[in-house]
C-alpha positions in Angstrom: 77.7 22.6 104.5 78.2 18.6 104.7 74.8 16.7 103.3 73.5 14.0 105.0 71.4 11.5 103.4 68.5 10.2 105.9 66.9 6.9 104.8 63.7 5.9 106.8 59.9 5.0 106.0 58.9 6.6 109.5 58.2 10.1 108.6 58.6 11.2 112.1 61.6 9.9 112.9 62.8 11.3 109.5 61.9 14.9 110.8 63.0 14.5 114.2 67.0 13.7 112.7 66.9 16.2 109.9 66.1 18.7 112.7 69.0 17.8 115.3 71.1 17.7 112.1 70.1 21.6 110.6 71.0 22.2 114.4 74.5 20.8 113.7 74.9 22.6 110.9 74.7 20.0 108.1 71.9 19.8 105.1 69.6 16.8 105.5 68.8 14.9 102.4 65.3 12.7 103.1 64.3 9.4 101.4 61.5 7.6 102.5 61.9 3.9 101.1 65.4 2.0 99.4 64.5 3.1 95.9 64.1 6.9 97.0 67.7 6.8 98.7 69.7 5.7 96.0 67.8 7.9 93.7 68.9 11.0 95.8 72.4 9.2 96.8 72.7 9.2 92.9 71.8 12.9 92.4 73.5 14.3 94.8 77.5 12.2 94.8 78.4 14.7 97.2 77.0 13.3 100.1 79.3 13.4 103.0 77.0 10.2 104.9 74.2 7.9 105.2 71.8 6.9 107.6 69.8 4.1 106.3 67.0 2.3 108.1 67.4 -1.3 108.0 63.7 -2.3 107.4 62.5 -0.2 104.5 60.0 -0.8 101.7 61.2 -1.0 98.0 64.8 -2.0 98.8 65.5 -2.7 102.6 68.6 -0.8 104.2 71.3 -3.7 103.7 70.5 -3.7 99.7 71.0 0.0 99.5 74.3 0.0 101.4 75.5 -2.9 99.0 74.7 -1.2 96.1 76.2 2.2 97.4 79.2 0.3 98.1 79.5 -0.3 94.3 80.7 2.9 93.7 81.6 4.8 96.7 83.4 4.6 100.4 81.0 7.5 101.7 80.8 6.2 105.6 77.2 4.8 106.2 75.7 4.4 109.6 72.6 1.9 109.8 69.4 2.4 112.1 68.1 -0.7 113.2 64.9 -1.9 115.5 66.7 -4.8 116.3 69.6 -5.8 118.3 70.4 -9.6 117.4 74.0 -10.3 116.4 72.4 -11.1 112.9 71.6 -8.1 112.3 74.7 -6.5 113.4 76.7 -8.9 111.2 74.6 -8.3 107.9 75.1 -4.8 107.6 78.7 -4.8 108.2 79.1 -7.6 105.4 77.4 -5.3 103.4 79.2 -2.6 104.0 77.9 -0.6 106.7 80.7 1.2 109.0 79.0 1.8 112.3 75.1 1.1 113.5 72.7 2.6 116.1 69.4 0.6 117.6 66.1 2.3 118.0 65.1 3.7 119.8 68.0 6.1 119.9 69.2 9.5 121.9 69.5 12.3 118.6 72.3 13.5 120.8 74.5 10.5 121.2 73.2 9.2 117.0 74.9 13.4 116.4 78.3 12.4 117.6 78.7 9.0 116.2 77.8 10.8 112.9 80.5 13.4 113.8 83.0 10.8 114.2 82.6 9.0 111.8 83.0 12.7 109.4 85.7 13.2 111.7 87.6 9.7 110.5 86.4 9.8 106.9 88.1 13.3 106.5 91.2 12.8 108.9 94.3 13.3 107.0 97.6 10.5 106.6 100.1 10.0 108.7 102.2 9.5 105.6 102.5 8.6 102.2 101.7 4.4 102.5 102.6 2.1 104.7 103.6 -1.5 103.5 103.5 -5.2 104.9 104.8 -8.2 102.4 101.6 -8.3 99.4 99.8 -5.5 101.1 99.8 -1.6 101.1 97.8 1.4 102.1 98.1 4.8 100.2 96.8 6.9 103.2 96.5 9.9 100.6 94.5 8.0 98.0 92.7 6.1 101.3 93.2 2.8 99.6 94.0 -0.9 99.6 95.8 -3.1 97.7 97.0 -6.5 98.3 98.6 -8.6 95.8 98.9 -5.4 93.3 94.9 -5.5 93.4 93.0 -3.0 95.3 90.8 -4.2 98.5 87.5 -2.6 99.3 87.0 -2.2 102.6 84.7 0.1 104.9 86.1 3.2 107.1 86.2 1.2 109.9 87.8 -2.1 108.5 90.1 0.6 106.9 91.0 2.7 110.3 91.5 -0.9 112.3 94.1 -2.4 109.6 95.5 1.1 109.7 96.2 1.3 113.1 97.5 -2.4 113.6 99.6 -1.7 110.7 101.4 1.4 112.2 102.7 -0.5 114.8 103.5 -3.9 113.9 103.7 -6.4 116.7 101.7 -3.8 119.3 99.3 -5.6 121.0 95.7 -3.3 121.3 93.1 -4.6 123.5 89.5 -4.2 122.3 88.6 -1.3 124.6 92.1 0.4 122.8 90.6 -0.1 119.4 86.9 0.5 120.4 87.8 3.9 121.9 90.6 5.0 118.8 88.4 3.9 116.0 84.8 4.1 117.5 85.6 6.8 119.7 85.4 7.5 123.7 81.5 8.4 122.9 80.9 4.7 121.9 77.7 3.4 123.4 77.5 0.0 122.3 78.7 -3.9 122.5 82.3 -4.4 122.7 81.5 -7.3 120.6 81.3 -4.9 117.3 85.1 -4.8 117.6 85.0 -9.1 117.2 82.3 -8.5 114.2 84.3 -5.8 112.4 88.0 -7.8 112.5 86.4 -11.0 111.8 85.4 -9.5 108.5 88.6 -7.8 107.9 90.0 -11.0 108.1 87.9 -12.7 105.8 88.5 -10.0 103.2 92.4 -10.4 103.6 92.1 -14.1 102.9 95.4 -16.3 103.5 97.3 -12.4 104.1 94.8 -12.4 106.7 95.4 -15.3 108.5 98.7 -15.2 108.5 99.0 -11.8 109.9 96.2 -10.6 111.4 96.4 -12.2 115.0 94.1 -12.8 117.6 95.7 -12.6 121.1 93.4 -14.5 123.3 92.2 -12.7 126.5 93.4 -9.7 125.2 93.3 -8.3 122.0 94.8 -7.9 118.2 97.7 -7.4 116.5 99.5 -7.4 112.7 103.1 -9.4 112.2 105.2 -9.7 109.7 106.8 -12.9 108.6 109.8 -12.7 110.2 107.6 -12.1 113.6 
């Protein structure tokens, strides 16, 4: 049974999740502040997610997904009161790889928390794939460019995954938003912007020189010789 770290200072929305998730079939881990969820995150390293409310006492939800990230890739979904781009854009920079806005359906927050279990486990396609400085060991789920590994999230992962495995291809946002996200998405289009734009940033000048924008369209990875 998969444990599942809930992180929020609202008791009742705390109960209200850990009961739609026992009805999934998962065992709910609760926290009620920053401090609390690291402590537990700490104590139990076999937690298979997080949901962390964004404004909590002690440490606030974007402090305990950067410290999280320190040591681990576990996919973290944020809860949020508030919809501003801002927001949005902090807790991807801290590490965050997917968020939902209160107040939320416990049915749709179940299967954005299945898929991203769903993508975290998925297995490789193959061994690594390979483009000039940079590789991805799809066994070992990592990064490396310049001989140096990259930390990214599950979804910065999954996008330069799937550009990579077809160099050239041209995906339009809705393409990526439904393979990566998945056809259950309910959300801004925009996310898919938000995400690449710091996948970019992380792959510095590989980055630029590769990861294209293809305006009024979509994304794509070239090589060099492209």
């Amino acid at each position: 049974m998969q444990k599942i770290l809930i992180a929020d200072d609202e008791a009742h929305i705390r109960r209200l999740v850990c009961d739609f998730l026992r009805r999934e079939g998962y065992a709910p881990l609760e926290a009620e502040d920053g401090e609390q969820a690291l402590s537990v995150f700490r104590a139990n390293p076999d937690t298979a997610l997080l949901l962390l409310d964004v404004m909590m006492p002690q440490r606030d939800g974007w402090e305990v997904c950067r410290a999280v990230r320190e040591t681990s890739n576990v996919p973290i979904l944020m809860l949020t009161a508030r919809s501003e781009e801002f927001d949005e854009l902090m807790g991807f920079d801290a590490g965050a790889d997917d968020y939902v806005t209160k107040p939320f359906s416990p049915s749709v927050l179940m299967k954005r928390v299945a898929a991203l279990l769903r993508r975290a486990q998925a297995p490789g396609k193959g061994d690594s794939m390979h483009m000039d400085e940079l590789s991805i060991n799809e066994e070992a789920h990592e990064v490396t460019l310049h001989g140096r590994p990259l930390e990214l999230t599950l979804k910065e992962y999954n996008l330069l995954r799937k550009l990579l495995a077809s160099p050239g291809r041209v995906y339009t946002r809705e393409q990526l938003l439904d393979s990566i996200w998945g056809i259950d998405y309910v959300g801004d289009i925009r996310t898919v912007d938000s995400h690449m734009a710091r996948l970019r940033t992380k792959l510095g000048d590989w980055g630029g020189a590769h990861l294209k924008t293809v305006y009024g369209m979509g994304y794509k990875i070239e090589g060099h010789d492209a």
